[in-house]
N, C-alpha and C positions, 0 to 999 in steps of 0.2 A: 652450603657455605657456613651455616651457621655452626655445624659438627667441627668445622673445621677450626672455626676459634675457640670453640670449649677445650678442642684437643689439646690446641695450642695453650691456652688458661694452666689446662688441666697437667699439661707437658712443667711447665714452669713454675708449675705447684712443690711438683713431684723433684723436680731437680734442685729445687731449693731444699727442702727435706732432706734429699740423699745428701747433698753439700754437706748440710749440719751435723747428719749422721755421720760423716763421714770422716769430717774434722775430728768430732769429738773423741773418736774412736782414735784416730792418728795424735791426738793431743797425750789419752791416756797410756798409746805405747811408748810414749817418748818421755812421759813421767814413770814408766815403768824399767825404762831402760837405764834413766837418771836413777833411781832406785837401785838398780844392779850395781853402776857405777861408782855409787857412794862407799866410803869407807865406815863399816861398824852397824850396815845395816842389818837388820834383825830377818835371818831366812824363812822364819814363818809370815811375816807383814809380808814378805814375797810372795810366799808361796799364794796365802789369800787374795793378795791384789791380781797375780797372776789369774786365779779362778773365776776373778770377776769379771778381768779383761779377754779372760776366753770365752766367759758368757756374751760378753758384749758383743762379740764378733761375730758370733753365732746366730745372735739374734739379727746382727744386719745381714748375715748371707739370709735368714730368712723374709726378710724384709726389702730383697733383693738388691740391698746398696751395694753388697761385695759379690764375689763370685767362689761357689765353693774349695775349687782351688787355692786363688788367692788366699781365703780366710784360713786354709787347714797348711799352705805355705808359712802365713804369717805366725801361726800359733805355732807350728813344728821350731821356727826357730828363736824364738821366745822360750821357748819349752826347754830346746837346747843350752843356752843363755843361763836358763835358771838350773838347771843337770849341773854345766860348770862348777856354779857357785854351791852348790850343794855340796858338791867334793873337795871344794876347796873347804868348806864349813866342818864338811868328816873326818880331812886330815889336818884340820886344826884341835878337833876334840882331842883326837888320840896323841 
């Protein structure tokens, strides 16, 4: 019996963790996406936010919050997202 409420402790430990993990990671794709959105933003600050938010991701599928699909869905179209804007940036240089 007693296994059985550590588990449970230990279960609502863990779920609160991934909660926070989980948020925080959905908060900075949606400041990332507002970034895309903006007019006159600078495609290198992308590029590097981008880098950090695909570490982030990475590091919760290995920390088990995500699932490796999901996280390599999530990144492929973000990825795409910022492809866009990059050629819309190239055929504004030329």
């Amino acid at each position: 019996m007693t296994t059985i409420k550590s588990l449970i402790l230990k279960n609502k430990k863990r779920r609160l963790i991934n909660k926070v993990r989980n948020t925080s990671i959905k908060n900075l794709v949606k400041k990332f996406l507002s970034k895309i959105n903006q007019e006159g933003s600078n495609y290198e600050e992308l590029k590097i936010s981008f880098h950090n938010l695909q570490s982030k991701i990475m590091k919760a599928v290995s920390k088990g919050v995500f699932t490796k699909n999901y996280a390599s869905r999530k990144v492929s179209s973000l990825c795409k997202k910022l492809k866009i804007l990059e050629n819309k940036f190239v055929s504004n240089d030329n």
